[in-house]
N, CA, C and O of each residue as an XYZ file, in Angstrom:
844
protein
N     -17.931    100.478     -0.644
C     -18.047     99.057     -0.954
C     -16.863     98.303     -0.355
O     -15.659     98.472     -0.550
N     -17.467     97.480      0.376
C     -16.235     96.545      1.333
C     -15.863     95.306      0.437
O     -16.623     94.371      0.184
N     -14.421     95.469     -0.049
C     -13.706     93.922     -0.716
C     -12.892     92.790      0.300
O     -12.061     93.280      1.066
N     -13.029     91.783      0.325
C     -12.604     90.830      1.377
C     -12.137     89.660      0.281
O     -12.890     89.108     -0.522
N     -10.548     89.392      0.466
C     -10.286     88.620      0.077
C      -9.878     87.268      0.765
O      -9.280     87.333      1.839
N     -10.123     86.234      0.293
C      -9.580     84.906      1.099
C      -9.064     84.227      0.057
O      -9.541     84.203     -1.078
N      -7.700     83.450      0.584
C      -6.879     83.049     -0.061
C      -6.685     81.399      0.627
O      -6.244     81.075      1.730
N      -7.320     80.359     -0.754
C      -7.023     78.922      0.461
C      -6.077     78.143     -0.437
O      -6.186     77.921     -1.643
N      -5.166     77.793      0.377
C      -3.864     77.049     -0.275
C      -3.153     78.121     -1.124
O      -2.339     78.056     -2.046
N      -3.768     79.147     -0.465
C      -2.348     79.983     -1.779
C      -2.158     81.701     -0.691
O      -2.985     82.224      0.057
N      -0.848     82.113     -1.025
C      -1.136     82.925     -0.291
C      -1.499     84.256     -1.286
O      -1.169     84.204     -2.471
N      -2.264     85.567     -0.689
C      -2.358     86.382     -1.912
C      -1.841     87.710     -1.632
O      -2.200     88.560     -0.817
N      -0.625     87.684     -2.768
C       0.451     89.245     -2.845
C      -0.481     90.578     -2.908
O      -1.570     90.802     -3.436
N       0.384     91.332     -2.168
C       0.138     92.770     -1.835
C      -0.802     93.323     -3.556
O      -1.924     93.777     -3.780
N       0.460     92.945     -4.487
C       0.421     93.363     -5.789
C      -1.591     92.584     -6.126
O      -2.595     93.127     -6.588
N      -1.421     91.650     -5.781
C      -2.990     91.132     -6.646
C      -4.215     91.860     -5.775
O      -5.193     91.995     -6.510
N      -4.428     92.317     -4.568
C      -5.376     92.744     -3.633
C      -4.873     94.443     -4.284
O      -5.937     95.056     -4.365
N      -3.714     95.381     -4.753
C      -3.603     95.944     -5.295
C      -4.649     96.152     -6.990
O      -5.493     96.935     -7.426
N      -4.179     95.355     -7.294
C      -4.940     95.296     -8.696
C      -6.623     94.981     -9.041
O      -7.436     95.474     -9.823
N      -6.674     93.718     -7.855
C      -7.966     93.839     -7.765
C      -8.999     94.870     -6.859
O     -10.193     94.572     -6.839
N      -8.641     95.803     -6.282
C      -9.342     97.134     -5.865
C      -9.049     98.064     -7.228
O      -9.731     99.079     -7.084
N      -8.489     98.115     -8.187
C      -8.265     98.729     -9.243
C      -9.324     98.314    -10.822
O      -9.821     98.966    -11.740
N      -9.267     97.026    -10.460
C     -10.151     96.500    -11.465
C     -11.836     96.446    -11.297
O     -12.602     96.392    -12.260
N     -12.286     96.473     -9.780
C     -13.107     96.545     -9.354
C     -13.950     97.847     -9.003
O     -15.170     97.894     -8.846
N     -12.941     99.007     -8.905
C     -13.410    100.095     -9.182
C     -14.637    100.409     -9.702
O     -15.369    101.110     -9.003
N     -15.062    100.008    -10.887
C     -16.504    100.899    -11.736
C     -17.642     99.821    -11.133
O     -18.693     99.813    -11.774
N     -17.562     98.818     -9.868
C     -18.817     98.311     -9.825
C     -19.923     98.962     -9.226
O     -21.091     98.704     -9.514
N     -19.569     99.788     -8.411
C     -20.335    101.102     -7.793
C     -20.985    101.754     -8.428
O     -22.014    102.212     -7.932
N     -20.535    102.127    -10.139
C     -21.022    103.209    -10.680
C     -22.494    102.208    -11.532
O     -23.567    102.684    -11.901
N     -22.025    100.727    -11.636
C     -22.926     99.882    -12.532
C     -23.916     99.387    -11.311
O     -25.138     99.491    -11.423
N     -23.433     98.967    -10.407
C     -24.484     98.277     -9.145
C     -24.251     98.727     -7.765
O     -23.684     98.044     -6.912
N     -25.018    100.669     -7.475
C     -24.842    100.898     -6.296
C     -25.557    100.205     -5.282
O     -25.669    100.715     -4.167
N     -26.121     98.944     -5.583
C     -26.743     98.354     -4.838
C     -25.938     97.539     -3.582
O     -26.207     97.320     -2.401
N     -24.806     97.213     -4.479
C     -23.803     96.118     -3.693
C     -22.926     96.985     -2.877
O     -22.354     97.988     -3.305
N     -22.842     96.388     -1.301
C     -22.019     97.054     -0.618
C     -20.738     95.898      0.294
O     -20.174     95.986      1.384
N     -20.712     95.063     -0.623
C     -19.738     94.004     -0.288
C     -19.122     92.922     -1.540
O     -19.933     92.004     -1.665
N     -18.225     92.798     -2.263
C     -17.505     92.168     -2.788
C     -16.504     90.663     -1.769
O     -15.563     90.785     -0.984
N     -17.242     89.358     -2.248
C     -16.008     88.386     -1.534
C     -15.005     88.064     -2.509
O     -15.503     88.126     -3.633
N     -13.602     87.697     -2.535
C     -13.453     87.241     -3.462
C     -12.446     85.822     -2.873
O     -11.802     85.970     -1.835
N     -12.415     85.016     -3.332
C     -11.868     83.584     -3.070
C     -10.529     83.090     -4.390
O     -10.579     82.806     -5.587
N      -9.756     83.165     -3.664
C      -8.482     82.964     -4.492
C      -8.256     81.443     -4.363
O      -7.907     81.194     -3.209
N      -8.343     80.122     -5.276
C      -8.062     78.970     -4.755
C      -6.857     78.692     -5.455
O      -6.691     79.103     -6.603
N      -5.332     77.498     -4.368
C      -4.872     77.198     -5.832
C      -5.630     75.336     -5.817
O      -5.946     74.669     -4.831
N      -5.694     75.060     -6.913
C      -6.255     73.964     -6.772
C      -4.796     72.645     -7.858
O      -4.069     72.935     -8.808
N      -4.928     71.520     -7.223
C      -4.222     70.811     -8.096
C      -5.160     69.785     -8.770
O      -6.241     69.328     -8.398
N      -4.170     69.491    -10.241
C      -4.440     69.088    -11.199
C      -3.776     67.593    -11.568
O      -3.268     66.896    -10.690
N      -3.835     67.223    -12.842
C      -2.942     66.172    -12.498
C      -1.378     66.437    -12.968
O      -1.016     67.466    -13.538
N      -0.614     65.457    -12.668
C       0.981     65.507    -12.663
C       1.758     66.976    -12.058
O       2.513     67.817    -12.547
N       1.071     66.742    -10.640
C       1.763     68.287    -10.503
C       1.515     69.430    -10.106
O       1.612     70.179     -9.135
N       0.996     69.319    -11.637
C       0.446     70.734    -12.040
C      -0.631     71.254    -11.092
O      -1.335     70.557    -10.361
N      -0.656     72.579    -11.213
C      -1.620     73.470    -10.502
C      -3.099     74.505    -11.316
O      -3.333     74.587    -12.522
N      -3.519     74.864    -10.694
C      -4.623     75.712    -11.261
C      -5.097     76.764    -10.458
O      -5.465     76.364     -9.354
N      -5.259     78.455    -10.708
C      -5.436     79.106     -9.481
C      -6.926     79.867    -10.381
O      -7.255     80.491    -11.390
N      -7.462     79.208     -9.051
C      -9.214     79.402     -9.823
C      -9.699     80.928     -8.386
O      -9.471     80.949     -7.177
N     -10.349     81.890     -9.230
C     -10.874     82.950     -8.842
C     -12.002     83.353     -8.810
O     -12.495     83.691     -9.886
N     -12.743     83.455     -7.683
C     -14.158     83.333     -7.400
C     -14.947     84.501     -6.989
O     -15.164     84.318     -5.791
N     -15.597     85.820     -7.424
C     -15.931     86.981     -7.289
C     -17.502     87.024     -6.935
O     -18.434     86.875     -7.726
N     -17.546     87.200     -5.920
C     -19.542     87.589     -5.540
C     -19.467     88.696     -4.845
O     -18.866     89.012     -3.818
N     -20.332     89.358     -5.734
C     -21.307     90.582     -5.105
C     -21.893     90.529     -4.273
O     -22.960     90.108     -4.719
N     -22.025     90.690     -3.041
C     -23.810     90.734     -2.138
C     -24.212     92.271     -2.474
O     -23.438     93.121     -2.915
N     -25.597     92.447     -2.169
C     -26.348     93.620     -2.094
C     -27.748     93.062     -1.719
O     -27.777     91.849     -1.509
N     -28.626     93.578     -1.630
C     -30.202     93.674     -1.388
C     -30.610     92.480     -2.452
O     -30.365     92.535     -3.658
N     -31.024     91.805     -2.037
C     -31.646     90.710     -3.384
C     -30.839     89.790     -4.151
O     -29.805     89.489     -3.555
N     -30.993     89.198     -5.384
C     -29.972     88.398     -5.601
C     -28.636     88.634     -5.963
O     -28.408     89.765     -6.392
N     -27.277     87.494     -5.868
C     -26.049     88.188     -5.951
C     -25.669     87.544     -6.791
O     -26.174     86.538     -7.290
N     -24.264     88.338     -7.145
C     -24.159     88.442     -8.885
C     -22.619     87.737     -8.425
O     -21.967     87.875     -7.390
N     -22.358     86.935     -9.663
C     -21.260     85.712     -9.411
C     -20.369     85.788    -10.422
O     -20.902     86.343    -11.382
N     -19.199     85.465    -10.649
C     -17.995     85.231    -11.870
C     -16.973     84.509    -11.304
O     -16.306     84.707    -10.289
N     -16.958     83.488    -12.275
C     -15.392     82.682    -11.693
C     -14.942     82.572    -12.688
O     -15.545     82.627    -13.760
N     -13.230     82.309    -12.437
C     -12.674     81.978    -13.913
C     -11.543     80.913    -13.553
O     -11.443     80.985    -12.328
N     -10.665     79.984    -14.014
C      -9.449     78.859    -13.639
C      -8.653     78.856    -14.552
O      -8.736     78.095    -15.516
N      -7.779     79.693    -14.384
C      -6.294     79.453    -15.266
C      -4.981     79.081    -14.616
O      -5.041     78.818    -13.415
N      -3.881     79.022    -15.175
C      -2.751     78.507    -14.703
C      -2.188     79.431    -13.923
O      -1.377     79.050    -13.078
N      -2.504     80.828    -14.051
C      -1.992     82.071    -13.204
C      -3.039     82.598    -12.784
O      -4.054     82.731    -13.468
N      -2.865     83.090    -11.187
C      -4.056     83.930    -10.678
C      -3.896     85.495    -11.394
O      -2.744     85.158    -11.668
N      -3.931     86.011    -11.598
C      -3.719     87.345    -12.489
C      -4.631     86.793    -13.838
O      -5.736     87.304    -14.021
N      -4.115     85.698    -14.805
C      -5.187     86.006    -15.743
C      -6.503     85.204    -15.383
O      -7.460     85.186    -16.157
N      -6.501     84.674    -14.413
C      -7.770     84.086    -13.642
C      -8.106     85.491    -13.212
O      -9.330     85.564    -13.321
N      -7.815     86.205    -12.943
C      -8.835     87.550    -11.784
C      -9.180     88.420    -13.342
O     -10.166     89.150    -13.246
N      -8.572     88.424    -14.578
C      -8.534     89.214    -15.546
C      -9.968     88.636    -16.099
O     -10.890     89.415    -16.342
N     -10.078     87.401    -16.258
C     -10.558     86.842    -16.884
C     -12.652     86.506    -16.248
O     -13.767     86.388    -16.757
N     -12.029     86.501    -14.959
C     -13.266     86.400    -13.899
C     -13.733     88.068    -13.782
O     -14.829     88.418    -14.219
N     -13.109     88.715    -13.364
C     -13.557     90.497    -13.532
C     -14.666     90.595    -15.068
O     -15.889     90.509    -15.177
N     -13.636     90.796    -16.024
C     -14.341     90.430    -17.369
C     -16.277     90.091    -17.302
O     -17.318     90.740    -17.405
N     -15.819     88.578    -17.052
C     -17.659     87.950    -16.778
C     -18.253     88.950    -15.808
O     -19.300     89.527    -16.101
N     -17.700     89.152    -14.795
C     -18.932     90.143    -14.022
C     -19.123     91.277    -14.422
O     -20.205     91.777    -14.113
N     -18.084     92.159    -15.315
C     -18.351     93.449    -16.093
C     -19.643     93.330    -16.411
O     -20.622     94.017    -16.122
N     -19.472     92.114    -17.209
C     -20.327     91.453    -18.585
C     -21.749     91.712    -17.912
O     -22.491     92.641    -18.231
N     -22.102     90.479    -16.652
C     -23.329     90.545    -16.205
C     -23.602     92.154    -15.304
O     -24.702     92.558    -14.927
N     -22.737     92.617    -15.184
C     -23.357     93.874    -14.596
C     -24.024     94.768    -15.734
O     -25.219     95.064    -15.744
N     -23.286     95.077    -16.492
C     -23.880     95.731    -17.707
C     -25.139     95.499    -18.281
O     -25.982     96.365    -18.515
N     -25.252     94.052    -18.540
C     -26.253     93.910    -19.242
C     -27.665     93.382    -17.969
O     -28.694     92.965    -18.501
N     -27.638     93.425    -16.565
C     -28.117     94.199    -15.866
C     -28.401     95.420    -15.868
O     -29.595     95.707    -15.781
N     -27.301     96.616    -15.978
C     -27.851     97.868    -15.809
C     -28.509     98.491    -17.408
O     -29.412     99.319    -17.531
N     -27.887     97.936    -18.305
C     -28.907     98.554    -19.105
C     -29.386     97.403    -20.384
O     -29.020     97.012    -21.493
N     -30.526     97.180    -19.300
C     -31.399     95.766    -19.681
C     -32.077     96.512    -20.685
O     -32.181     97.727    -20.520
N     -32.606     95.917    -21.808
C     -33.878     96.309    -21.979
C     -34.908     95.985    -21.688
O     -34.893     95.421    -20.594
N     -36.452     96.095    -22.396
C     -37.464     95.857    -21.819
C     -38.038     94.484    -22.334
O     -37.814     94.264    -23.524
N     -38.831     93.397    -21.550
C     -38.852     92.047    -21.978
C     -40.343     92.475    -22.256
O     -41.038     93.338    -21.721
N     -40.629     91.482    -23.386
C     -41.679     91.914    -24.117
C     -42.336     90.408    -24.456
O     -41.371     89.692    -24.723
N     -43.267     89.820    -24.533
C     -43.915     88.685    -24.949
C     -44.624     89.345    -26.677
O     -45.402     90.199    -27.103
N     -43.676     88.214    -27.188
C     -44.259     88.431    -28.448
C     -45.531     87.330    -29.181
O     -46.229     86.522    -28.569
N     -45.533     87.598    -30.534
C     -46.221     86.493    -31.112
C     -46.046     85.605    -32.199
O     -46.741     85.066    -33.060
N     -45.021     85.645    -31.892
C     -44.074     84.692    -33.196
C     -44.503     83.186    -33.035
O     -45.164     82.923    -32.031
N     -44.345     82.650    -33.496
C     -44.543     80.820    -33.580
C     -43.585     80.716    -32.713
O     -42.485     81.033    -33.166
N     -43.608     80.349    -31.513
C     -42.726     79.414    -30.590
C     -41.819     78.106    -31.498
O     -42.042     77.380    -32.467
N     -40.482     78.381    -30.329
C     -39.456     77.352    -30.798
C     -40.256     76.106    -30.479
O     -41.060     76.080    -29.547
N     -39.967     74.857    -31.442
C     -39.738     73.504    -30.706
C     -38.458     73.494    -29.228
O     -37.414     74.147    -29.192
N     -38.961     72.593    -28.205
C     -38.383     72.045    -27.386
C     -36.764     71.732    -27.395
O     -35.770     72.004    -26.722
N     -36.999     71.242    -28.178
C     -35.497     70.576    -29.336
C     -34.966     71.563    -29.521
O     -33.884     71.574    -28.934
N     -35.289     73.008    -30.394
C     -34.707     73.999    -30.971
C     -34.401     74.844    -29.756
O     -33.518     75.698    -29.667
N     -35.098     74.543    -29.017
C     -34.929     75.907    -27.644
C     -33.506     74.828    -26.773
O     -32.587     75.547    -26.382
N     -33.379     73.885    -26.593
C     -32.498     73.066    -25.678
C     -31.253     73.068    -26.838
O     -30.065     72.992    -26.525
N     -31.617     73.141    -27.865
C     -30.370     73.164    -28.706
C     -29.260     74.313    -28.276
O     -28.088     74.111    -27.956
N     -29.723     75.148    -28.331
C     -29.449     76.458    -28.211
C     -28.700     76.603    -26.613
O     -27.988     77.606    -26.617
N     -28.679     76.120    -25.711
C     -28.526     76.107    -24.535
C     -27.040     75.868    -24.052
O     -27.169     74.989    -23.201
N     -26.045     76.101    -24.118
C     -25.152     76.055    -23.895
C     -24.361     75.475    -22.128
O     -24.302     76.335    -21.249
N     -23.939     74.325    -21.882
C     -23.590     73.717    -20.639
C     -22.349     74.009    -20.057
O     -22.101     73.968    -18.852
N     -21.400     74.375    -21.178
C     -20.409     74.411    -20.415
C     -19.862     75.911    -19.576
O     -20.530     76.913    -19.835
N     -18.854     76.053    -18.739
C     -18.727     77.203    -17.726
C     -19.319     76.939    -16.663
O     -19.259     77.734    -15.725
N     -20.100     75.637    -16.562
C     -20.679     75.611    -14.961
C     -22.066     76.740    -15.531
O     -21.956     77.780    -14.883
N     -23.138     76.814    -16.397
C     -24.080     77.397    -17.018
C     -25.399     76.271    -16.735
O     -26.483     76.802    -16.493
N     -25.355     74.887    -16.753
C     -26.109     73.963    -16.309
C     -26.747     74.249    -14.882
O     -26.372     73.489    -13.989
N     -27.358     74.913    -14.655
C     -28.547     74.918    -13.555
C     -29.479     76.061    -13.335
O     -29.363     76.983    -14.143
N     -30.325     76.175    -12.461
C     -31.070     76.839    -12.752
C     -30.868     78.343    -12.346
O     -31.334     79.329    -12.915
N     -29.666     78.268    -10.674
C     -29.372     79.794    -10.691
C     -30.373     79.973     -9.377
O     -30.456     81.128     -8.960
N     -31.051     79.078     -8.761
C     -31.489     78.842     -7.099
C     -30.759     79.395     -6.429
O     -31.087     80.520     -6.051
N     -29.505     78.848     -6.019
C     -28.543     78.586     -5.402
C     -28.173     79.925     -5.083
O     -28.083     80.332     -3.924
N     -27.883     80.859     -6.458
C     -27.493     81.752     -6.525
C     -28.449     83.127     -5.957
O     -28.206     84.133     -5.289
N     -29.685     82.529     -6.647
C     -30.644     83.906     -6.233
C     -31.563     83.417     -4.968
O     -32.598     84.081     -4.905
N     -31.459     82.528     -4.054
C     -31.384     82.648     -2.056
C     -32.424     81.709     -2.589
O     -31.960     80.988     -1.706
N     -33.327     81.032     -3.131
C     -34.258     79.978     -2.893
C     -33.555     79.266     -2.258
O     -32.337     79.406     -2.152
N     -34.668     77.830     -1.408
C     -34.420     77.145     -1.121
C     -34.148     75.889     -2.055
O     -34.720     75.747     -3.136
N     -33.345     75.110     -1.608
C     -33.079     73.556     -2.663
C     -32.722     72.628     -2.130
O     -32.251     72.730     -0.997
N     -32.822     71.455     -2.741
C     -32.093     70.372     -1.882
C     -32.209     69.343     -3.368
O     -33.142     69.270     -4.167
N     -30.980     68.667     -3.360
C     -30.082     67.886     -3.962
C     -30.040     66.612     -3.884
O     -29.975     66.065     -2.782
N     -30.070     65.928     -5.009
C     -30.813     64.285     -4.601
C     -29.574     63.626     -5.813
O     -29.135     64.352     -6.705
N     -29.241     62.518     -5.690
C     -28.403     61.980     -6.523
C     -29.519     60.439     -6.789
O     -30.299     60.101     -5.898
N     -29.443     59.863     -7.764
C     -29.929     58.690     -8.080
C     -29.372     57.800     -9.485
O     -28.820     58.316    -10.458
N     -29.608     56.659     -9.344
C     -29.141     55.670    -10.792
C     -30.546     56.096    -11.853
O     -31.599     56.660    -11.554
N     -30.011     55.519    -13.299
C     -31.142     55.899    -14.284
C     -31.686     53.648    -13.998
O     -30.910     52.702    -14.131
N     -32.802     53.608    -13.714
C     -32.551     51.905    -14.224
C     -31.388     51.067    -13.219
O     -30.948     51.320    -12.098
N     -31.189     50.211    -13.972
C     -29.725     49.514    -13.660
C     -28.600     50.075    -14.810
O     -27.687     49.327    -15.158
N     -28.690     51.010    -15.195
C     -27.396     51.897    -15.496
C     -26.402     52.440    -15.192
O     -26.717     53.163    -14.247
N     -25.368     52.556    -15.395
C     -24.189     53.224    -14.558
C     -24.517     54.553    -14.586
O     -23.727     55.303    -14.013
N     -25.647     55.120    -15.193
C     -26.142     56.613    -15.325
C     -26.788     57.191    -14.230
O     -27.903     56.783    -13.902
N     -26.001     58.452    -13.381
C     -26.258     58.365    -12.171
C     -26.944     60.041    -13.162
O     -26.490     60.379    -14.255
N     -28.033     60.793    -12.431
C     -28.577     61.951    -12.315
C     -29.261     63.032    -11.045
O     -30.256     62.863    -10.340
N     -28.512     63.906    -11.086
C     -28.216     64.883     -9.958
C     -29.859     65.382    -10.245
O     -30.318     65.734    -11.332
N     -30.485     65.309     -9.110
C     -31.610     66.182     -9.286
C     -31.581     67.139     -8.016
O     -31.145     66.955     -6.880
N     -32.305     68.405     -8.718
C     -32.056     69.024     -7.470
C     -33.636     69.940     -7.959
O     -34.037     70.267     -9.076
N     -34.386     70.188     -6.254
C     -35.843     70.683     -6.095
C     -35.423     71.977     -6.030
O     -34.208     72.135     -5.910
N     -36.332     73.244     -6.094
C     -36.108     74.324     -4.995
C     -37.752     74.832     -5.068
O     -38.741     74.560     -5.748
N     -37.415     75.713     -3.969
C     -38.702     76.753     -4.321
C     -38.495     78.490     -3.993
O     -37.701     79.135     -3.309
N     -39.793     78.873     -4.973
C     -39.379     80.338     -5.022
C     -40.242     80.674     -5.622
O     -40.807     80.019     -6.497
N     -40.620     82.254     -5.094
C     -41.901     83.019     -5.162
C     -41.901     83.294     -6.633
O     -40.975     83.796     -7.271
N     -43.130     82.876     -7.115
C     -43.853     83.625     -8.122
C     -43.283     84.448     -8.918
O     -43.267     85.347     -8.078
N     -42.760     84.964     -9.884
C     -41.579     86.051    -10.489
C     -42.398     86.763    -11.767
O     -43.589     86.457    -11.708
N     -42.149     87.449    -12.669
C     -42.219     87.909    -13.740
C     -41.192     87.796    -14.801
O     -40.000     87.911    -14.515
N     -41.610     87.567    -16.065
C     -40.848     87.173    -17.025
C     -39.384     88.162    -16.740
O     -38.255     87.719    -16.530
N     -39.718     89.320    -16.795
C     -38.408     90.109    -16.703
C     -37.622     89.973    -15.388
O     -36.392     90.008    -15.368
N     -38.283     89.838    -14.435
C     -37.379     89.181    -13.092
C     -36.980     88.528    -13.547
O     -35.783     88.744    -13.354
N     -37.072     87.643    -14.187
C     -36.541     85.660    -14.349
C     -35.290     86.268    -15.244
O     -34.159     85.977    -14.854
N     -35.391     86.871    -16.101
C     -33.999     87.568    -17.321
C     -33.392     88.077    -16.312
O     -32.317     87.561    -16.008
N     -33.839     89.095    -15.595
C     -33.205     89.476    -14.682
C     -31.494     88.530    -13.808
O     -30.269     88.646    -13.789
N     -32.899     87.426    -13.083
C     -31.924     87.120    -12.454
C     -31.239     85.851    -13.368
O     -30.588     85.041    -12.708
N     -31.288     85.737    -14.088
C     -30.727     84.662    -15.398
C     -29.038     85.196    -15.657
O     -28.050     84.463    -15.622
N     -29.063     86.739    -15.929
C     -28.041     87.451    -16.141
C     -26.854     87.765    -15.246
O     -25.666     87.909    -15.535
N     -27.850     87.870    -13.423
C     -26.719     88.296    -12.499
C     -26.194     87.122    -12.738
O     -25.276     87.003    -13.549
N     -26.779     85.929    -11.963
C     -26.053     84.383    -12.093
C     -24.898     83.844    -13.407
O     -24.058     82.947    -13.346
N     -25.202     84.671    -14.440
C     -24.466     84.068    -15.547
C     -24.980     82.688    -16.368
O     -24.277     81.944    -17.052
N     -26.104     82.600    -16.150
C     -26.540     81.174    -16.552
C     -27.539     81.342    -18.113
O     -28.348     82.202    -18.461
N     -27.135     80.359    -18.642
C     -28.391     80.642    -20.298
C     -29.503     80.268    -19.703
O     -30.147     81.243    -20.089
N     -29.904     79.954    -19.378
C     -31.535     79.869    -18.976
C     -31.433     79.743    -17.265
O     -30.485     79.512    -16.514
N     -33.068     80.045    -17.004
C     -33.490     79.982    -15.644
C     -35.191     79.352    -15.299
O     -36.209     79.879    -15.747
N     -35.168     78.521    -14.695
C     -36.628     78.135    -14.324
C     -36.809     79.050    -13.292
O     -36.021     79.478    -12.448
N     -38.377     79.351    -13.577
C     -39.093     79.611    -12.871
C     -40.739     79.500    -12.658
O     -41.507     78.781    -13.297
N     -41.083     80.484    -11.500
C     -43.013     80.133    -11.424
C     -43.537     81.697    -11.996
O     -43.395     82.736    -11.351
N     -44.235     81.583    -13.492
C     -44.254     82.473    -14.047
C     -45.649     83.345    -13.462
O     -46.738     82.896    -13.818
N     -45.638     84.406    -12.699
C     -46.764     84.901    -11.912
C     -47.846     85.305    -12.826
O     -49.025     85.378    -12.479
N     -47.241     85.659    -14.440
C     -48.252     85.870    -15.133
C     -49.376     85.084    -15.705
O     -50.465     85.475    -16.124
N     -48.724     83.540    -15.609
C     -49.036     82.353    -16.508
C     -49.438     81.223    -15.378
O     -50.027     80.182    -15.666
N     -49.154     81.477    -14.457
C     -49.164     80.564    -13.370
C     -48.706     79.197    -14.021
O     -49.365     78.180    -13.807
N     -47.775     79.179    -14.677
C     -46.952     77.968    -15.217
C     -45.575     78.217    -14.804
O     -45.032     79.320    -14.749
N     -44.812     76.523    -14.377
C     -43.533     76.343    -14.963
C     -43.091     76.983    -16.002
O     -43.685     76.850    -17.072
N     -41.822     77.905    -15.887
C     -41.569     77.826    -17.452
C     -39.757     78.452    -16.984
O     -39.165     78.953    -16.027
N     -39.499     77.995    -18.405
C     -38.037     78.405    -18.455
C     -37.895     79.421    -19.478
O     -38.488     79.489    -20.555
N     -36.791     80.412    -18.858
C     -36.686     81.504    -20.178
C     -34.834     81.444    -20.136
O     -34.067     81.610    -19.188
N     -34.587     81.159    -21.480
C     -33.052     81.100    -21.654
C     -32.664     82.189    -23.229
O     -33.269     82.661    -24.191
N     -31.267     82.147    -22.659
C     -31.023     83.242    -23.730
C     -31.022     82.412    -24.851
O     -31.025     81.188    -24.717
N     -31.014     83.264    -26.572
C     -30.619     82.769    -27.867
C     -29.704     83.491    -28.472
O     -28.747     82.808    -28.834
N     -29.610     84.893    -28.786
C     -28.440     85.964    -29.318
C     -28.586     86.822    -29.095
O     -29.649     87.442    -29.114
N     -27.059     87.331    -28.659
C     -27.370     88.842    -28.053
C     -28.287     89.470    -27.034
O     -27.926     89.485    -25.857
N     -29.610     90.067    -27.444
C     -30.318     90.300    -26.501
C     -31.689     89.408    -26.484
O     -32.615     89.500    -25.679
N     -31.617     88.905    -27.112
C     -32.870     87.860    -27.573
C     -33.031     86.983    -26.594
O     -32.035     86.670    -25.941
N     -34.089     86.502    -26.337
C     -34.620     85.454    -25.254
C     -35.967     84.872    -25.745
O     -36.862     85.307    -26.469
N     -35.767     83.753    -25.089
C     -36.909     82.938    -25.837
C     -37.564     82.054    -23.890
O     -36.931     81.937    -22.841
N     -38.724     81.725    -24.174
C     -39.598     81.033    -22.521
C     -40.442     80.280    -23.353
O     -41.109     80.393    -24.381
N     -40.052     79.235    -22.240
C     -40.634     77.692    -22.725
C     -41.714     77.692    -20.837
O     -41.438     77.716    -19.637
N     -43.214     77.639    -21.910
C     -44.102     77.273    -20.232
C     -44.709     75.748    -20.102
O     -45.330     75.343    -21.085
N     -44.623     75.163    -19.349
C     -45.441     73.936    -19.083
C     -46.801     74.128    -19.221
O     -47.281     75.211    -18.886
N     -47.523     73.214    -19.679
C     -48.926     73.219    -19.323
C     -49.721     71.643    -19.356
O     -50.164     71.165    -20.400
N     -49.758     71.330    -18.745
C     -50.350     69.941    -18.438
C     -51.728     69.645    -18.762
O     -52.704     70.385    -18.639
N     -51.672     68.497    -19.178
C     -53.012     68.112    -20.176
C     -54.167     68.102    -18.776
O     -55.288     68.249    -19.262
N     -54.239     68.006    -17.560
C     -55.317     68.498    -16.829
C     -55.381     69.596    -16.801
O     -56.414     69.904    -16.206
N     -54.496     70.986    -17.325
C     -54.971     72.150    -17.179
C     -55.568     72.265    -18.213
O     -56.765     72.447    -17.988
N     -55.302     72.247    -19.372
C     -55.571     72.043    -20.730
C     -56.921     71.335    -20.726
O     -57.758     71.931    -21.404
N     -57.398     70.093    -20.074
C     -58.666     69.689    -19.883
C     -59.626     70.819    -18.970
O     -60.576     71.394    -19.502
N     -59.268     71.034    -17.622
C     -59.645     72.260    -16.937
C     -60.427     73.383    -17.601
O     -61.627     73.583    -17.416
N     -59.403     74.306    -18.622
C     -59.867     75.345    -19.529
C     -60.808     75.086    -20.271
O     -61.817     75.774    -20.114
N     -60.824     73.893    -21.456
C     -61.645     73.349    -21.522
C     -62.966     72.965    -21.571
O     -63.259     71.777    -21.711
């Protein structure tokens, strides 16, 4: 497994490219899939001064790639802290369990978005990440100062457990997708632990259609 580090605005010590081939060690044994690690050392400034050295870790391998960043005041507990998250999603990659459609009374809308957690950079769908295509549109709400980022993509057909799948490499609580079973929109985001819950569209002409 090939590690490549780049370092912008900062330079990076013997000692941290040391530590991080040390910390990185067991990803082989969790994802022999990946045969390249990038990692991106930034320092970034803040205000009065101050600095921030944010650490940026991607996997490539065959299919989609698996991501962790972290921004602290020191690169060391930024790489501690970013390693960590990708442990996290590798693991619960390699020993997924099995996704199962149950028959419980579905959440409300409300109760499922409640649950959804935004912050960490967790707000999107995880395109980007797993090679669809997208494109990015900015617009006003009205005559509001409320501006909203929309962004399209597209991407093949998946299965509920693909979609967890790739929900997990990305790091993101939920993921849209085109559910191959349902031939619906639908989103499946996490709730606890291993629990997951999928919200599908269905539009009152399909609903008339069936019908």
């Amino acid at each position: 497994m090939e590690i490549v580090v780049t370092g912008r605005h900062v330079q990076v010590p013997d000692r941290f490219r040391q530590l991080l081939n040390e910390r990185l060690a067991k990803v082989p044994s969790l994802a022999p899939k990946i045969h390249r690690v990038d990692v991106v050392v930034t320092h970034e400034r803040v205000a009065r001064g101050r600095g921030s050295e944010r650490v940026e870790i991607t996997c490539r391998a065959k299919g989609p790639v698996i991501r962790a960043e972290a921004a602290l005041d020191d690169k060391y507990a930024s790489l501690d802290a970013a390693v960590d998250k990708l442990m996290e999603r590798l693991r619960r990659v390699n020993d997924k369990r099995r996704v199962s459609r149950g028959r419980r009374v579905p959440e409300s809308v409300a109760q499922a978005t409640a649950r959804i957690d935004t912050s960490d950079g967790a707000a999107g769908t995880g395109a980007e990440e797993g090679g669809a295509e997208e494109t990015d549109r900015f617009g006003a709400v009205g005559n509001s100062p409320i501006e909203v980022r929309e962004k399209v993509h597209t991407a093949a057909p998946m299965s509920l457990e693909d979609a967890v799948n790739q929900m997990e490499l990305v790091g993101h609580d939920f993921f849209l997708f085109h559910d191959v079973d349902t031939d619906q929109p639908s989103v499946v985001y996490r709730r606890r632990g291993w629990s997951y819950g999928v919200l599908h569209l269905e539009t009152e002409a399909a609903v008339a259609a069936t019908g």
